[in-house]
N, CA, C and O atoms as a GROMACS GRO file, in nm:
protein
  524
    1UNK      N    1  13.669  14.034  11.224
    1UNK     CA    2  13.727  13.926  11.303
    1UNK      C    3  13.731  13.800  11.218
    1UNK      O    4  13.621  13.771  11.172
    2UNK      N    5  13.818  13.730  11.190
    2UNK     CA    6  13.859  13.619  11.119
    2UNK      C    7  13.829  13.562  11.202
    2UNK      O    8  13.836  13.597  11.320
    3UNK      N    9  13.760  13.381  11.123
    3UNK     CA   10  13.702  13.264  11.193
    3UNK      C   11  13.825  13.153  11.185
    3UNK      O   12  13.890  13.131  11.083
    4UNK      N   13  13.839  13.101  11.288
    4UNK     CA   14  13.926  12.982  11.317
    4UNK      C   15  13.993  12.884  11.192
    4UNK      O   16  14.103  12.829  11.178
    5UNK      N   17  13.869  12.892  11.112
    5UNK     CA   18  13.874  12.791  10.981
    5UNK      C   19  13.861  12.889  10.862
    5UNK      O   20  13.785  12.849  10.774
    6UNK      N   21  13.907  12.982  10.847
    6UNK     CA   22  13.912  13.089  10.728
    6UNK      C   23  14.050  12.984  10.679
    6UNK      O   24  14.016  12.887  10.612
    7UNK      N   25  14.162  12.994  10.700
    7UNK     CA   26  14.312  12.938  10.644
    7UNK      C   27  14.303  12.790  10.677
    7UNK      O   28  14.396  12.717  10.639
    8UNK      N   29  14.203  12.739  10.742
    8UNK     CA   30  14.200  12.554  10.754
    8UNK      C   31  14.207  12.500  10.640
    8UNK      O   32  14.125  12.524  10.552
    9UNK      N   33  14.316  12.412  10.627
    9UNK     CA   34  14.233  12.333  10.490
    9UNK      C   35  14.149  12.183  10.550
    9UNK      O   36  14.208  12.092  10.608
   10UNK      N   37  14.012  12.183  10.521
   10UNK     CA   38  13.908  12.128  10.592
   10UNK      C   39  13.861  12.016  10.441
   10UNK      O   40  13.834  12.058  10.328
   11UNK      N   41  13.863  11.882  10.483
   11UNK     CA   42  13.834  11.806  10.376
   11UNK      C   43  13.690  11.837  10.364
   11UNK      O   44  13.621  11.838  10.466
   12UNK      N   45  13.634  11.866  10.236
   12UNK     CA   46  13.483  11.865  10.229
   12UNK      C   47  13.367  11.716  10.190
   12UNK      O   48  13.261  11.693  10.131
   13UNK      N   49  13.479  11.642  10.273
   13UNK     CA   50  13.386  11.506  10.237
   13UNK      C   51  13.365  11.407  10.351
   13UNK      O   52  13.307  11.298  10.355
   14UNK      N   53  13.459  11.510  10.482
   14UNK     CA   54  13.446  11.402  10.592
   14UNK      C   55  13.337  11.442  10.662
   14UNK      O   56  13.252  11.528  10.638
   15UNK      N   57  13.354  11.361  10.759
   15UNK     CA   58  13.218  11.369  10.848
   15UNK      C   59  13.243  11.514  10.945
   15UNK      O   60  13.140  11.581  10.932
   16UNK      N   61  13.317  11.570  11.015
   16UNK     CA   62  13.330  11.693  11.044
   16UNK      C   63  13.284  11.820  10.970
   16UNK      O   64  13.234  11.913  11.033
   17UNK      N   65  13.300  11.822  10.853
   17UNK     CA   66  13.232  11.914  10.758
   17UNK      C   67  13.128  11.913  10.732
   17UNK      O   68  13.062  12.014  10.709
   18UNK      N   69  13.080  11.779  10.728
   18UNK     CA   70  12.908  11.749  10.678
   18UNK      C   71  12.822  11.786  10.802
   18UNK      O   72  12.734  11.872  10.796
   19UNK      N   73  12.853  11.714  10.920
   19UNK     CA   74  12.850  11.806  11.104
   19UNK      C   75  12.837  11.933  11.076
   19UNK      O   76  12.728  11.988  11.092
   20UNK      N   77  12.945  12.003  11.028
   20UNK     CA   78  12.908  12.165  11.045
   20UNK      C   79  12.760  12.203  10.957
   20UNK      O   80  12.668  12.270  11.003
   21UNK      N   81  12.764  12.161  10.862
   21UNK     CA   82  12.706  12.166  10.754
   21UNK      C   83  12.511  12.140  10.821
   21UNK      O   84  12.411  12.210  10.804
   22UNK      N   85  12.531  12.007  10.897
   22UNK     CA   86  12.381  11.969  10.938
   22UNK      C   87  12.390  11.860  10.842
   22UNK      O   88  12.318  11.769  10.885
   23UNK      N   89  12.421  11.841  10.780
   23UNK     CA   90  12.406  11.698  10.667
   23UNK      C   91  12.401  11.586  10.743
   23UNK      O   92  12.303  11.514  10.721
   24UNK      N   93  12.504  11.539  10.856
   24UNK     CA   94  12.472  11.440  10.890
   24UNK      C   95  12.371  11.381  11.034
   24UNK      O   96  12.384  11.282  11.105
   25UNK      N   97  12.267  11.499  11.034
   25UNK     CA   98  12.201  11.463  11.153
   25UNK      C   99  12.078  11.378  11.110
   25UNK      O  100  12.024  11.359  11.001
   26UNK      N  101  12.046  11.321  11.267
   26UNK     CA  102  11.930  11.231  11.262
   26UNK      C  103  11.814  11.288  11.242
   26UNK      O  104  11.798  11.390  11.309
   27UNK      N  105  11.688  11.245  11.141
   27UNK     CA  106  11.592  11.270  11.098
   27UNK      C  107  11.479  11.170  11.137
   27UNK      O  108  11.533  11.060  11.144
   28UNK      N  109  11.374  11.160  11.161
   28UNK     CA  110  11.309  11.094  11.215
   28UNK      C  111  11.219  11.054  11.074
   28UNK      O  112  11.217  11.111  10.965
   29UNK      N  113  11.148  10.936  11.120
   29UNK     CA  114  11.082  10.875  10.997
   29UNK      C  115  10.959  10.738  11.100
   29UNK      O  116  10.967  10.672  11.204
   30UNK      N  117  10.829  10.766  10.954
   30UNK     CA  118  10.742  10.678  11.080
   30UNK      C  119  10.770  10.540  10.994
   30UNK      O  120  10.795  10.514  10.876
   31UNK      N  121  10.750  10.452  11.135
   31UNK     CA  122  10.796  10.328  11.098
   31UNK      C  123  10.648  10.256  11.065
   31UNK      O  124  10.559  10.238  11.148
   32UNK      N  125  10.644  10.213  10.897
   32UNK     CA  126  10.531  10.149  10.881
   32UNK      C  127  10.577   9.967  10.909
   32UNK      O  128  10.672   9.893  10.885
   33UNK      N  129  10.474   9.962  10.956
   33UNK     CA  130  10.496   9.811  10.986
   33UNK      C  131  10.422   9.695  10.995
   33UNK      O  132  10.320   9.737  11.049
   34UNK      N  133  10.407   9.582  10.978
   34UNK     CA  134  10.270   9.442  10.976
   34UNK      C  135  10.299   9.390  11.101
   34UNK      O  136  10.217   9.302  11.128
   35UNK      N  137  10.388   9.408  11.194
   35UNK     CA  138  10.385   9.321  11.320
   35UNK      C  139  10.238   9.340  11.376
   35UNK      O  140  10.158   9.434  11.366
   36UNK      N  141  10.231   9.164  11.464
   36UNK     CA  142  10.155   9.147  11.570
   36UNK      C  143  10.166   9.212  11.666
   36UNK      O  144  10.278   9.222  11.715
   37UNK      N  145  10.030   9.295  11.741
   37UNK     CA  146  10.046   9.343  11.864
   37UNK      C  147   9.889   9.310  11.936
   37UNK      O  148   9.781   9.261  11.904
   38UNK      N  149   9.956   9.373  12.055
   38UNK     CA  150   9.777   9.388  12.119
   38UNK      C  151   9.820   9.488  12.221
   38UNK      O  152   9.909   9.482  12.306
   39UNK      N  153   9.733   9.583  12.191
   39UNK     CA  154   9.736   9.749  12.318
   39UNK      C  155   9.785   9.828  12.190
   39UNK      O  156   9.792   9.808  12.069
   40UNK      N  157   9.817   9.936  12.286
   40UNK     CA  158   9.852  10.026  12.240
   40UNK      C  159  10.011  10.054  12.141
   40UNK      O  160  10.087   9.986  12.210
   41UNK      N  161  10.058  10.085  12.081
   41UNK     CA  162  10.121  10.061  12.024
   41UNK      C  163  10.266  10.187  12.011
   41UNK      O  164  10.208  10.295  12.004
   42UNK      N  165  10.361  10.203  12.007
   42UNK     CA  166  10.458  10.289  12.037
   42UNK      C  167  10.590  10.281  11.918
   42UNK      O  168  10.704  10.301  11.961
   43UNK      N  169  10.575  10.256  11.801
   43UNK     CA  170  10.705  10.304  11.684
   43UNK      C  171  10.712  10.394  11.683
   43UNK      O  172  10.624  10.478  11.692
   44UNK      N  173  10.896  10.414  11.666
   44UNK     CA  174  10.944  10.537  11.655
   44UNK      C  175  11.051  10.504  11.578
   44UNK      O  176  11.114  10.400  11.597
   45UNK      N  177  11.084  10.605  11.469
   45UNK     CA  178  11.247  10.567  11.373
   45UNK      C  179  11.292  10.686  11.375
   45UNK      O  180  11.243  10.789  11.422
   46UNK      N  181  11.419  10.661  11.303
   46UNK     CA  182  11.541  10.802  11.292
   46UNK      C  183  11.608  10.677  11.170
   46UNK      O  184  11.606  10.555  11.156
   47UNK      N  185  11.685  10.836  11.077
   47UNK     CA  186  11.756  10.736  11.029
   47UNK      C  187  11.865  10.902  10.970
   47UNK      O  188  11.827  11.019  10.971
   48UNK      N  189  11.987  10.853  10.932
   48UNK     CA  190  12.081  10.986  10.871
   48UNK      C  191  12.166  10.927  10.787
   48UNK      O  192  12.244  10.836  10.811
   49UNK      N  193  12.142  10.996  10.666
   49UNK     CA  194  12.302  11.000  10.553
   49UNK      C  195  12.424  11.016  10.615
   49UNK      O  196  12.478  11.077  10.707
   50UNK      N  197  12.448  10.935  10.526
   50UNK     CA  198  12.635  10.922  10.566
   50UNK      C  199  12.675  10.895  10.404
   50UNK      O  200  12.705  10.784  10.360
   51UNK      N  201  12.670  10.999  10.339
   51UNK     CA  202  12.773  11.011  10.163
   51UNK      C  203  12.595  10.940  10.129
   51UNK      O  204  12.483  10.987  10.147
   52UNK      N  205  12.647  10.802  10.072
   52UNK     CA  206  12.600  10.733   9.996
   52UNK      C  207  12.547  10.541  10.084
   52UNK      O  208  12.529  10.424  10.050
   53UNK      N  209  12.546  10.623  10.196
   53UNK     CA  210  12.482  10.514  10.258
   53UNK      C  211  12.367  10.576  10.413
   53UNK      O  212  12.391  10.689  10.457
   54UNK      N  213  12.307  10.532  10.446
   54UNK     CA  214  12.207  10.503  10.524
   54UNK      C  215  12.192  10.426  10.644
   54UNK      O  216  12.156  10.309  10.638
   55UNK      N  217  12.221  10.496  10.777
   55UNK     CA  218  12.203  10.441  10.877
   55UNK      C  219  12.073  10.463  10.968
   55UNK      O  220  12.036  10.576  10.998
   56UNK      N  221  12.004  10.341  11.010
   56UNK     CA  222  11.868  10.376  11.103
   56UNK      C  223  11.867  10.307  11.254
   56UNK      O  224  11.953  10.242  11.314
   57UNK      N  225  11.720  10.354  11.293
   57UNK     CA  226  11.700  10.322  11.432
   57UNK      C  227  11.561  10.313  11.453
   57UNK      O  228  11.483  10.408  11.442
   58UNK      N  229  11.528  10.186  11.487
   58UNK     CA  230  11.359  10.190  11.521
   58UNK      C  231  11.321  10.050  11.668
   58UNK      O  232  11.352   9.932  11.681
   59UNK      N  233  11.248  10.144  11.744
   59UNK     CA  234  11.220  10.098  11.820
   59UNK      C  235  11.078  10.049  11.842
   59UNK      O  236  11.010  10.151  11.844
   60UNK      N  237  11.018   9.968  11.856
   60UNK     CA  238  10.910   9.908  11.836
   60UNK      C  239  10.821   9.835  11.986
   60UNK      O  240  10.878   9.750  12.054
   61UNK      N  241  10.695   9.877  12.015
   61UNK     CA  242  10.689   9.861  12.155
   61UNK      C  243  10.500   9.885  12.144
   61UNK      O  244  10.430   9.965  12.083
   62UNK      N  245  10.468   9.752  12.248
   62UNK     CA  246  10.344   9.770  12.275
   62UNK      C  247  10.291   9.798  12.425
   62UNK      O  248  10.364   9.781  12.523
   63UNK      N  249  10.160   9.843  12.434
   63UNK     CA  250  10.128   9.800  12.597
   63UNK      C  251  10.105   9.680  12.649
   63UNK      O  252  10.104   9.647  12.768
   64UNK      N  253  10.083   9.604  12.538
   64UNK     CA  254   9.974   9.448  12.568
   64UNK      C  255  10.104   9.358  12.507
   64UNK      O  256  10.183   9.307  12.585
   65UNK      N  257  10.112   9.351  12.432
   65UNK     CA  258  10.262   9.262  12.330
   65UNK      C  259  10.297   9.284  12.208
   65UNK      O  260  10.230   9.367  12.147
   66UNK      N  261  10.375   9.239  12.158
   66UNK     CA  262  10.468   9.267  12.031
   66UNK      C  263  10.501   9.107  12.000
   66UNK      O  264  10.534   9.035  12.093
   67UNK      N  265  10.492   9.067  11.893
   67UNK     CA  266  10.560   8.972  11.860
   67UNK      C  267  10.623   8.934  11.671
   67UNK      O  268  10.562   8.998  11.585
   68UNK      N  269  10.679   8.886  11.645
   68UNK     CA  270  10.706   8.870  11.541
   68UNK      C  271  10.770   8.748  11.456
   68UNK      O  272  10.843   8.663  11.507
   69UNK      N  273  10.736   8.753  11.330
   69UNK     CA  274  10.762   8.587  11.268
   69UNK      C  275  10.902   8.648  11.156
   69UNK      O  276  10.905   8.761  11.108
   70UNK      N  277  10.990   8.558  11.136
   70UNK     CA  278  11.093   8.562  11.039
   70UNK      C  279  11.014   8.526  10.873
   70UNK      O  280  10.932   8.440  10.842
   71UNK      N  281  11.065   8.610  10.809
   71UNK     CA  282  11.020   8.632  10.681
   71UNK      C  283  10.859   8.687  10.641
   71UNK      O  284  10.820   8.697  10.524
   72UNK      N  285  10.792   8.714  10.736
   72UNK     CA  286  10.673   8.739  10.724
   72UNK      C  287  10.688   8.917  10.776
   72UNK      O  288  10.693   9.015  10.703
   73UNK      N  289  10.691   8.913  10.899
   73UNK     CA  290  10.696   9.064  10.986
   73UNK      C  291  10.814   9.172  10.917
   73UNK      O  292  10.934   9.149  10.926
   74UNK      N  293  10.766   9.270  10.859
   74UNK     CA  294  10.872   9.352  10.911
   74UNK      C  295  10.836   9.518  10.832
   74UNK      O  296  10.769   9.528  10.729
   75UNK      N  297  10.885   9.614  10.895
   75UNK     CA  298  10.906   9.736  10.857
   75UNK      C  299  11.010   9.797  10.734
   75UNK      O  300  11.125   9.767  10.703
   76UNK      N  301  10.894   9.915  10.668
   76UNK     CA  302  10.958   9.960  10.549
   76UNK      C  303  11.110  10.072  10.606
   76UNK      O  304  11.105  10.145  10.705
   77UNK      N  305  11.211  10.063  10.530
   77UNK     CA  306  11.348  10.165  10.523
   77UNK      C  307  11.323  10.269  10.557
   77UNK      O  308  11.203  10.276  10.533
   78UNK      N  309  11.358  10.379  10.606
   78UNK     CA  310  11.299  10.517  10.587
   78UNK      C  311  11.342  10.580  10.411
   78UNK      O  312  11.292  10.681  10.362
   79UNK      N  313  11.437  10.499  10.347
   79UNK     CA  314  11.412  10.585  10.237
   79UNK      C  315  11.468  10.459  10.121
   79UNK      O  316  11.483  10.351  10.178
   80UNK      N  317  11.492  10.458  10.013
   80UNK     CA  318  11.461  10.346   9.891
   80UNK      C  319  11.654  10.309   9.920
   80UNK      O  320  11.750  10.383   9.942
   81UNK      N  321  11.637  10.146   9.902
   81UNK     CA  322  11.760  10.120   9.882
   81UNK      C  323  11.780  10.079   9.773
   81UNK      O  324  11.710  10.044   9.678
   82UNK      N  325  11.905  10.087   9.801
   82UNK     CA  326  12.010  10.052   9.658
   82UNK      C  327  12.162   9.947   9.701
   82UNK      O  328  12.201   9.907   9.810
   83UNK      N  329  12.219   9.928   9.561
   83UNK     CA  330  12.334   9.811   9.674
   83UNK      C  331  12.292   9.672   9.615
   83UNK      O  332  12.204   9.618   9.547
   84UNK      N  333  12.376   9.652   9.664
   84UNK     CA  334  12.401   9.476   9.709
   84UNK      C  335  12.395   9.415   9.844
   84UNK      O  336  12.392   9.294   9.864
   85UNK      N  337  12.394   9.491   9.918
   85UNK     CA  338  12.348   9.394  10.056
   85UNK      C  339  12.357   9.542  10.210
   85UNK      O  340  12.437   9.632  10.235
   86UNK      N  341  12.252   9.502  10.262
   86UNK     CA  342  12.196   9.573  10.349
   86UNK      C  343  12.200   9.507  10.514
   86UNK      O  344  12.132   9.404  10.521
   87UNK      N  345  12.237   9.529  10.586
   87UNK     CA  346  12.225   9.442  10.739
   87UNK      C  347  12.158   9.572  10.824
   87UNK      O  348  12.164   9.694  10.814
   88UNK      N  349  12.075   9.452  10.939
   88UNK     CA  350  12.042   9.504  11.030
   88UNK      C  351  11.996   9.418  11.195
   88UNK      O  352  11.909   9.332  11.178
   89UNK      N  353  12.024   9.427  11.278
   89UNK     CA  354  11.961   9.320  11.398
   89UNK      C  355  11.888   9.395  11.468
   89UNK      O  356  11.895   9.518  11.481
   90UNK      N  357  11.811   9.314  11.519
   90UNK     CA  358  11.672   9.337  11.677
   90UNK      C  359  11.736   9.296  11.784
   90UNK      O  360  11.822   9.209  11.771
   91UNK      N  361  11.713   9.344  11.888
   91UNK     CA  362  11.771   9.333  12.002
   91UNK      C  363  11.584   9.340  12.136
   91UNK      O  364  11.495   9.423  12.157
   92UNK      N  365  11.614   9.218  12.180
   92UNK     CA  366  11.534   9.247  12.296
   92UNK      C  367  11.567   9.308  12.405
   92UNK      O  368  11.654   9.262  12.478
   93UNK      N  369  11.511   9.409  12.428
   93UNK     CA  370  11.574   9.516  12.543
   93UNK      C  371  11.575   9.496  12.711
   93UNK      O  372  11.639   9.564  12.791
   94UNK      N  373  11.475   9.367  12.744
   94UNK     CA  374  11.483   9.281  12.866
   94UNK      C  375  11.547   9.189  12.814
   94UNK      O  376  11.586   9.271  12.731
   95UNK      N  377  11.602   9.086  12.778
   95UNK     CA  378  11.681   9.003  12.742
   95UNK      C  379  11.788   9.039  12.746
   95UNK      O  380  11.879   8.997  12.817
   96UNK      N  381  11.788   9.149  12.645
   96UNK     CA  382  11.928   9.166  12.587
   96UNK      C  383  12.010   9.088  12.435
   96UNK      O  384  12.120   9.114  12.389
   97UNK      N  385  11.912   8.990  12.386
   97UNK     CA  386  11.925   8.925  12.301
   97UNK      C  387  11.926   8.978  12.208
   97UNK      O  388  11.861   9.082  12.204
   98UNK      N  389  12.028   8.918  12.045
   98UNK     CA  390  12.001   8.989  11.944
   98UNK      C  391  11.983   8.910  11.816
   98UNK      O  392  12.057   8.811  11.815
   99UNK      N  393  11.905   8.922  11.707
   99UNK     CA  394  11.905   8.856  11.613
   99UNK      C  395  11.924   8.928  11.511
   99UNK      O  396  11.896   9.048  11.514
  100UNK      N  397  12.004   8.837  11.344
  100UNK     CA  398  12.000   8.931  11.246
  100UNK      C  399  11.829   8.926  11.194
  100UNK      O  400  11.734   8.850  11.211
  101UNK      N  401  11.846   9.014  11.143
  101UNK     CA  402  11.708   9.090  11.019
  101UNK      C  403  11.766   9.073  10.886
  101UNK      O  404  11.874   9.083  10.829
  102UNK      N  405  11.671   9.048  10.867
  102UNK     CA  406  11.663   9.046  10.685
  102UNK      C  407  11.660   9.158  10.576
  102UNK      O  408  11.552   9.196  10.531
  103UNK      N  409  11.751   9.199  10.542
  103UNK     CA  410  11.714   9.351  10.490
  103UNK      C  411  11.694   9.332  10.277
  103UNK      O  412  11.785   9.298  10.201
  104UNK      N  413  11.592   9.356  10.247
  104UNK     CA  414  11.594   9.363  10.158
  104UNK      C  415  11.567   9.434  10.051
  104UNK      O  416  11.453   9.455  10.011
  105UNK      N  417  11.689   9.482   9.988
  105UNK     CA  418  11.675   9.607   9.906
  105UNK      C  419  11.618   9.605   9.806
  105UNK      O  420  11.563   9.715   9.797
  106UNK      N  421  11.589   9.530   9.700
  106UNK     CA  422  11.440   9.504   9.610
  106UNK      C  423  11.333   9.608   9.680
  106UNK      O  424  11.296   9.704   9.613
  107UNK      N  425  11.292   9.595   9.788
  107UNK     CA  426  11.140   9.618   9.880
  107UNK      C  427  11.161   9.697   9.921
  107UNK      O  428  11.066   9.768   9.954
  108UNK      N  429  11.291   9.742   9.948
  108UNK     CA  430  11.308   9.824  10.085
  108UNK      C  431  11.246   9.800  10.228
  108UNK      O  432  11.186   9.882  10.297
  109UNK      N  433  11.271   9.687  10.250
  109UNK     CA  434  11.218   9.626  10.402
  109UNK      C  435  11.298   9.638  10.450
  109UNK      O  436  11.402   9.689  10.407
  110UNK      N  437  11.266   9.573  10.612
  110UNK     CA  438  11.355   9.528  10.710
  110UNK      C  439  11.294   9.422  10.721
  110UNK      O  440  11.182   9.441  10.767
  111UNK      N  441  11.324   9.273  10.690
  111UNK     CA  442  11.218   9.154  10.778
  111UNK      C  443  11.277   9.094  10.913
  111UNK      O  444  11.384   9.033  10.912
  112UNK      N  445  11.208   9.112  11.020
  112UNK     CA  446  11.229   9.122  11.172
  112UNK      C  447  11.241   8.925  11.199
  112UNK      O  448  11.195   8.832  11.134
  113UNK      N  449  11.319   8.930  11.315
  113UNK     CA  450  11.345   8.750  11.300
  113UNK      C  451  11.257   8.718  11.407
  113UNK      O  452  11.240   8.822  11.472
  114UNK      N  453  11.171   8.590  11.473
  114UNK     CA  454  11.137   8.575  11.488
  114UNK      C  455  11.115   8.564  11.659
  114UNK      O  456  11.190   8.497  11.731
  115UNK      N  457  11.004   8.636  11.705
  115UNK     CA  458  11.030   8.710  11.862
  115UNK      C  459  10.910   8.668  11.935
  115UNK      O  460  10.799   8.706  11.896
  116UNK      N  461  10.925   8.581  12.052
  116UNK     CA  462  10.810   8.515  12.096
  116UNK      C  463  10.740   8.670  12.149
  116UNK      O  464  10.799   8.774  12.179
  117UNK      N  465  10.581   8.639  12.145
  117UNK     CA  466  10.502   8.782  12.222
  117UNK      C  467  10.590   8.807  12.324
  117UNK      O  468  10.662   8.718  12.371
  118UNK      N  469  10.591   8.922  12.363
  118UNK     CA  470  10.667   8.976  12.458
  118UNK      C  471  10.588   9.128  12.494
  118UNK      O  472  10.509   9.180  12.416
  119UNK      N  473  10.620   9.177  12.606
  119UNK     CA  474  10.582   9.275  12.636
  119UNK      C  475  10.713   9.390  12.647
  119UNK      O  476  10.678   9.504  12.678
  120UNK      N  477  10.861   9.367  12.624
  120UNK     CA  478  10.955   9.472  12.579
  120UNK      C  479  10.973   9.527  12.495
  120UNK      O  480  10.888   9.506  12.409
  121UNK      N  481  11.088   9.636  12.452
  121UNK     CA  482  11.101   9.713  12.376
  121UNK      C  483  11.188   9.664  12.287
  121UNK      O  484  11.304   9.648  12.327
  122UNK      N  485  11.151   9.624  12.128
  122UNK     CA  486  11.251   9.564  12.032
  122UNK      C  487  11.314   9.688  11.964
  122UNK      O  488  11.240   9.770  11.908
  123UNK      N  489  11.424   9.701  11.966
  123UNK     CA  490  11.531   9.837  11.911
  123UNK      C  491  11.612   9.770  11.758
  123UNK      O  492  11.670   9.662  11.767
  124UNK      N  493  11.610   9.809  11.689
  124UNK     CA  494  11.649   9.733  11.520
  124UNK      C  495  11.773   9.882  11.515
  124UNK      O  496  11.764   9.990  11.573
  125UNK      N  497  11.888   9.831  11.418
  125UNK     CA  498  11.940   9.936  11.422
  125UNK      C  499  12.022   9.871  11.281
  125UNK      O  500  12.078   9.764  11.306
  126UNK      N  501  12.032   9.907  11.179
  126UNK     CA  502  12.096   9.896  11.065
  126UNK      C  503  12.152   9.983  10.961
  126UNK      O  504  12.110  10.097  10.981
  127UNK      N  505  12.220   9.978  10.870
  127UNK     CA  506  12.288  10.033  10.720
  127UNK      C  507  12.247   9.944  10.599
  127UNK      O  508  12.233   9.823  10.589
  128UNK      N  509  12.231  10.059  10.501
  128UNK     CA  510  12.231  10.004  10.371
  128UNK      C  511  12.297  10.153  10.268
  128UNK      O  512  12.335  10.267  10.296
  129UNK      N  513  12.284  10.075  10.150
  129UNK     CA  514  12.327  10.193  10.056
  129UNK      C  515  12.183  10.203  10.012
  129UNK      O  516  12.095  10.116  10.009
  130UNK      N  517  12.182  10.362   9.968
  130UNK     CA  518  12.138  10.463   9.882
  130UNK      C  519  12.171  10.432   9.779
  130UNK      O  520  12.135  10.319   9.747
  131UNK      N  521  12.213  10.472   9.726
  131UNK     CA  522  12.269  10.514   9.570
  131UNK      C  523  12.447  10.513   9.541
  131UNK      O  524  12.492  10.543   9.431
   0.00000   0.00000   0.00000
């Protein structure tokens, strides 16, 4: 029995192929981090290739509070960057508010902008290049 895509001509560089493939799924990664808290504490990341760049997701959450200072606070990449310039924003998840982050590829950080204590869930979601 012949498969659908035996005679396809199927680009081997788009994102549909890399999909079939598994290449471009989300991978999880622990988020190391210096933020202020008090309680218990709840990070979680994901992050997936795309070619030659790097997209993530980290959500950051206490029982007691979370807070954070600009240029001081912030969590490592899930994997080494490369490039010239990297973005990423925090979003307060009761608010709804969003600020940029500091991403810096030297370090491979994320530096988080500055978030009065709070007791919600801060969600960061950014790109950078790899290689």
């Amino acid at each position: 029995m012949a498969n659908i895509f035996d005679d396809a001509n199927i680009d081997t560089k788009g994102f549909a192929y890399r999909d079939m493939l598994g290449l471009d799924r989300w991978d999880s990664f622990t988020v190391s981090t210096n933020v202020s808290t008090a309680g218990t504490t709840t990070f979680t990341g994901r992050y997936r290739l795309i070619g030659k760049a790097c997209e993530f997701q980290a959500q950051l959450s206490a029982s007691g509070s979370i807070a954070t200072t600009t240029g001081i606070h912030y969590f490592a990449l899930p994997i080494s960057a490369k490039g010239l310039a990297g973005f990423a924003i925090m979003t307060n998840l009761s608010t709804n508010a969003g600020s940029a982050c500091g991403v810096n590829l030297s370090t491979s950080r994320v530096y988080l902008p500055t978030q009065a204590s709070t007791t919600a869930i801060l969600s960061i979601f950014g790109k950078m290049e790899i290689g």
